[in-house]
N, C-alpha and C positions, 0 to 999 in steps of 0.2 A: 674573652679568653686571652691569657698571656702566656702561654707555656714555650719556653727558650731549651732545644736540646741542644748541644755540643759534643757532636760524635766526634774524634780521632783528629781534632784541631791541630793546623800548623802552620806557624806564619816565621817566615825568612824575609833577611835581606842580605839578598847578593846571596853570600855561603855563610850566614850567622844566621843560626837557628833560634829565633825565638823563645816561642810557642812551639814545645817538641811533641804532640798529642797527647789531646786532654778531653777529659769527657763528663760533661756536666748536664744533667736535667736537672731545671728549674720549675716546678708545681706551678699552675696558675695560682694567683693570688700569693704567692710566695715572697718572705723578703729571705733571698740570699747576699752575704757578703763576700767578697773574696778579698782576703787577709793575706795579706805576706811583706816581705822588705822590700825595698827601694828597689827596683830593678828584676822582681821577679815576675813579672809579665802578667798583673793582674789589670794593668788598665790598657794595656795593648789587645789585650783580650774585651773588655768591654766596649773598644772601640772597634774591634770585628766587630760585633752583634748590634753594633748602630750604623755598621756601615761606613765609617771613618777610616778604615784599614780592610785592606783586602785580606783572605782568605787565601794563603800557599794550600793547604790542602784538607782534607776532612769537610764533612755537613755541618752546616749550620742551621736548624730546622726552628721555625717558628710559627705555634700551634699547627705543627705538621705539615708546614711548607716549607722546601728547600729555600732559602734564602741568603744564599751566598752571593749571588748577584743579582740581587733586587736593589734597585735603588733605596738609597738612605732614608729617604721621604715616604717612603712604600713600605715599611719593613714594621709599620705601627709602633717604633718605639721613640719618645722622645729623653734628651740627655741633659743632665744638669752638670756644668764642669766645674771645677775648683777654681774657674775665674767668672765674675761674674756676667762679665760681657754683656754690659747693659749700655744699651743707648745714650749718652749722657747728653743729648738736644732732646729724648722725647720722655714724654709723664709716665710714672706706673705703667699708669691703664695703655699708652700708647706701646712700649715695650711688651706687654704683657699679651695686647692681641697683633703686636707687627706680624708674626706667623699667620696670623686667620685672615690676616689682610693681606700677605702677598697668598693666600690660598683661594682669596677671592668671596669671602664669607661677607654678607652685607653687614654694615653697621650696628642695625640692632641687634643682631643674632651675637656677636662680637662682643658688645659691649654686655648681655648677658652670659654671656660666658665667661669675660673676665669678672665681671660681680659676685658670681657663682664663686671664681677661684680665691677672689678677692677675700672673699666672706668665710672660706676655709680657712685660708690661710690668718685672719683674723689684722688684713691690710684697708680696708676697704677706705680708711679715713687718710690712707699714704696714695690713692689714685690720682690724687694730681699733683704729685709731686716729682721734683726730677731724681736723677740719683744721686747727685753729688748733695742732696737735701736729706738722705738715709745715711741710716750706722749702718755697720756689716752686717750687722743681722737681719736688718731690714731688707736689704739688697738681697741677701742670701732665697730671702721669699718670695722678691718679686722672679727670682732666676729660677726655682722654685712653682712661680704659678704658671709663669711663662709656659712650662713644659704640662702643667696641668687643664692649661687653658683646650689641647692638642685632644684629652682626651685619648693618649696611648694605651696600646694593651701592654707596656713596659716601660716603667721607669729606670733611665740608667743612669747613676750616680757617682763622679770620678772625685773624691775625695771631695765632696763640697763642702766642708766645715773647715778644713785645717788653713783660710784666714784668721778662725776666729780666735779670739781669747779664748783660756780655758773654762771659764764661768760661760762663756755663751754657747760653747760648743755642746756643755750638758745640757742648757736646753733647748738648743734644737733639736740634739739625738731625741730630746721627749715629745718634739713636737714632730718630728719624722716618724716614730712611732706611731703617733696617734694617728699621723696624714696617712698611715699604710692602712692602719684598722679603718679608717672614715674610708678611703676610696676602693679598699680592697684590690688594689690593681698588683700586679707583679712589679717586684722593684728590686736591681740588681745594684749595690752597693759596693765600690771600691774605698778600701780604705787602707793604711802599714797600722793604723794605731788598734792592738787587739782587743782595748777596753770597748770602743765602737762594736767591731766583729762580736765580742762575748754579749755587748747590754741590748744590741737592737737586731741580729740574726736569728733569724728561725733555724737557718742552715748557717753554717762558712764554709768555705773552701781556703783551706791554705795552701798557698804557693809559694814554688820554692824551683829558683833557675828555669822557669819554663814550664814546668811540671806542679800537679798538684800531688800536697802530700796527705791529703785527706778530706774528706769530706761528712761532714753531720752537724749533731745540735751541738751547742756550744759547751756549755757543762759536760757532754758525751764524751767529745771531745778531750775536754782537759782533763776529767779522769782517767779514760780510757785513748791518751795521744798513742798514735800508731810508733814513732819514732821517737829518738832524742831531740832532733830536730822541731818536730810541732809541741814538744810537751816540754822545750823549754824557751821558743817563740810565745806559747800563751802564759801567761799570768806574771804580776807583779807584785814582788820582787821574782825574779828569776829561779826557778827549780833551783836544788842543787843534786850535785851528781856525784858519786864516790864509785872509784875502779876499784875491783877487785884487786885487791893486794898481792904482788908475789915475794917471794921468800927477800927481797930486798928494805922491803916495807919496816918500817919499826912495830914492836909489841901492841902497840897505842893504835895502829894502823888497826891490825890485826882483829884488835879489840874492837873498834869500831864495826868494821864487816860483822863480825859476830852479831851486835848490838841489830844490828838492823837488819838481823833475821833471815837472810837468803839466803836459803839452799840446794838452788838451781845451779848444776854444775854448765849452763848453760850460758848463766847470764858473765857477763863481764862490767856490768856497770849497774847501776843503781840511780833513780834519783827518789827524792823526798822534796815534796814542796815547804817552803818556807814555816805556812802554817800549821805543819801537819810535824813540827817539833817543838817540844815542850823544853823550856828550861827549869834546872833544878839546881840543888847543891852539886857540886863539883863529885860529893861521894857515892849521888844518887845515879849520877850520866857519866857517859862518856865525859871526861874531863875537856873543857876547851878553855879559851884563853880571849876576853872581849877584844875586838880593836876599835871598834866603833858603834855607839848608838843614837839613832839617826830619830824622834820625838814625832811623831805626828800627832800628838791631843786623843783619836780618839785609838789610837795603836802607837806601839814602835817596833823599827827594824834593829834587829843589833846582829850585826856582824862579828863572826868571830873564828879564832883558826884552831884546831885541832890539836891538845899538848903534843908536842914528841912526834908529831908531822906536819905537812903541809897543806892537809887539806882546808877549804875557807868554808861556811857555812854564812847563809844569810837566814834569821829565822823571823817572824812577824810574831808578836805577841799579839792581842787584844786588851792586855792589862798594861796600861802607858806610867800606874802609880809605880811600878818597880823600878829603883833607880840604879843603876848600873853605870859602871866608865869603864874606861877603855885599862885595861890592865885586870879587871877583875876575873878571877875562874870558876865556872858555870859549868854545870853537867846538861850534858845535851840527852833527851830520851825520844824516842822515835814512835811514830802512830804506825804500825807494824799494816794496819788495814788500807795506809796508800800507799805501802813502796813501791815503785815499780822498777823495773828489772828489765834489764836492755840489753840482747845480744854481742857478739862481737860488730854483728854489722851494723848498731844501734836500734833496732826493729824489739819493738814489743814484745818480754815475753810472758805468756799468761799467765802464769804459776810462779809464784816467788822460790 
């Protein structure tokens, strides 16, 4: 069993508030991630739940034992960090079972346990090697079995890929994938990059100052973001966002809001994700004006500003043969079925 609750969590220092209570259940066998920027307390929070940071106030329950002050070693969870922190005097296999060896586990039991992890992990021919004989991505596994060799009822995870390249980082999110489905164990994944949180959570949690600003599956998510805040944190290129115009605004403005349908005297703002507009002739759309198109082979982004205002738009094609520069004027047409509409306080509203 690995099931991790987070009632009413809060962690201070001095009189700076963290963690201002947060409440998370994590499913046995679950991979959650908690997603958010630089500084908003997603890995102060995963290093509560291993014991590495105390607990200012709230339960910490794991499969239904208080575990707020239970030792680190006792809490059944072992952690993989974003440094690799390997031995660089001992082999693989020596790294890989040091933990089973200051726990006191004999030899042979040891050394089939790391074979066991070895053999998942798909290392077994790097066992006698040292580290400074590995690429990162090899190291990344032996740091990896290390924690697998323990046999936790919780993997915790504090950004372990962002040494790698970007070619290796995609596959190890594949091969962390598959290590969730082969072991089935619970495994709690910190990460800022949202393409991680969307390809390999079941759940995310995003944070934001302390607090989470939502919780579910990922796609749930990005359709249905609770705020401005999370629904322009996920996906790449960036949402974009259009305020409801007041009598300041130009014609073109005006015309715009029109175009995109909402008729909530509620909402104050608007967003439309990039993919979710179409271009066309200038006569068909909203008029805009290119300033930028950015080629990616199997899409492109093109950027562009709104005639007769100053709104910017970023839009994703899928069709990269249409050739465009910067000066040309393009109608913009809008997929009326993903607007979404955002109060004054930015919060979600359901009805366009």
């Amino acid at each position: 069993m690995g099931q991790v609750q987070l009632t009413a969590i809060r962690k201070s220092y001095a009189n700076n508030d963290v963690i201002k209570g947060i409440d998370i259940a994590v499913e046995d066998g679950e991979f959650m991630v908690f997603v958010g920027p630089s500084g908003c307390g997603k890995s102060t929070t995963l290093r509560m739940i291993a014991g590495l940071e105390s607990i200012s106030g709230g339960d910490l329950l794991i499969d239904g034992l208080r575990a707020n002050d239970t030792n680190p070693a006792d809490r059944g969870a072992a952690m993989v960090f974003q440094s690799y922190a390997l031995y660089p005097h001992m082999t693989v296999r020596e790294n890989m079972g040091f933990s089973l060896k200051m726990a006191g586990v004999k030899r042979t039991q040891r050394d089939e346990q790391v074979n066991h992890a070895a053999s998942i992990l798909k290392i077994t021919e790097l066992l006698d090697r040292y580290p400074k004989e590995l690429s990162g991505g090899q190291r990344q596994r032996v740091a990896i079995g290390r924690a697998i060799v323990r046999k936790p009822k919780v993997f915790l995870f504090d950004e372990p890929l962002s040494n790698l390249d970007a070619a290796l980082r995609v596959d190890m999110r594949i091969e962390l994938s598959r290590l969730h489905k082969e072991l089935g164990t619970t495994m709690i994944y910190v990460t800022h990059d949202q393409v991680e949180a969307m390809t390999m959570g079941d759940r995310i949690a995003i944070f934001n100052g302390g607090l989470i600003e939502q919780i579910g599956r990922p796609m749930d998510i990005y359709r249905r973001p609770a705020n401005k805040f999370v629904a322009h944190f996920l996906g790449s290129p960036t949402i974009n966002f259009v305020n409801r115009p007041d009598q300041s605004k130009t014609q073109q403005v005006h015309f715009l809001w029109q175009q995109l349908n909402c008729t909530n005297p509620a909402a104050a703002s608007v967003g439309v994700r990039p993919e979710h507009i179409r271009l066309a002739s200038a006569q068909e759309g909203v008029p805009a004006e290119v300033l930028l198109v950015e080629y990616l082979g199997d899409a492109m982004i093109v950027h562009v500003k709104l005639q007769g205002g100053e709104e910017l738009f970023k839009i994703k094609q899928s069709d990269s043969q249409v050739q465009l520069a910067a000066g040309d004027v393009v109608g913009l047409q809008f997929n009326h079925d993903y607007v979404l509409a955002f109060d004054a306080k930015g919060t979600l509203i359901s009805r366009l």
